[in-house]
C-alpha positions, 0 to 999 in steps of 0.5 A: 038128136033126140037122143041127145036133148034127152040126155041133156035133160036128165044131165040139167035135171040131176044138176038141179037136183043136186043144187037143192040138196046143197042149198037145203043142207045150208040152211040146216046149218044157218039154223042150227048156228048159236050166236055169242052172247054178250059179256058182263062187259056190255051190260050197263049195270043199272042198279034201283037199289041207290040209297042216300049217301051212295056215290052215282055216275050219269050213263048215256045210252043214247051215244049221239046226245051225251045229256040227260034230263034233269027232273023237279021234286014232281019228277017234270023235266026242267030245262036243265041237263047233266053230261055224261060221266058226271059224278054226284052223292045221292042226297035222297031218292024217292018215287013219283009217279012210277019214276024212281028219281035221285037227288043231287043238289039242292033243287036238281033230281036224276032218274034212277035209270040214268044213274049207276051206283058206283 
């Protein structure tokens, strides 16, 4: 009987042993995994650069609310807002405070970062 329960122990000892060699060799495999990186497909192509004259699209790229903000000429947001997809000429683009902003009608400016050159 104590023969047996001594056995039993070196048995459920080496099991254990083993188990956590299994799980180590896992994790070096977990770690040593490269994840895919994005294409040029998934990257909303932003570009500062908008001069008068260059036709703009409005991007969203927040899916649940598909507007934007419309800005005064000081850059404050008015009530007013675009919908996504919308097409315009830039009339001008300025810099107010930090925020670089195009303008698309008479009275109504876009910022930058919601508009890509098309």
């Amino acid at each position: 009987m104590l023969e047996s329960r001594k056995a039993l122990k070196v048995i459920s000892s080496l099991v254990i042993g083993l188990s956590l060699v299994g799980v180590g060799s896992g994790v070096v495999q977990a770690t040593s995994f490269t994840a895919p990186k994005l294409g040029a497909a998934e990257v909303v192509p932003t570009d500062p650069s908008i001069k008068k004259g260059d036709k703009i699209f409005v991007v969203v790229k927040d899916t649940k609310n598909q507007k934007v903000a419309v800005y005064n000429q000081d850059a404050k947001k008015t009530g007013a807002k675009v919908t996504m997809g919308s097409t315009y000429t830039a009339k001008a683009v300025k810099k107010v405070n930090s925020k670089k902003i195009v303008k698309i009608n008479k009275s109504q400016w876009l910022n930058t970062k919601d508009v890509v050159k098309i």
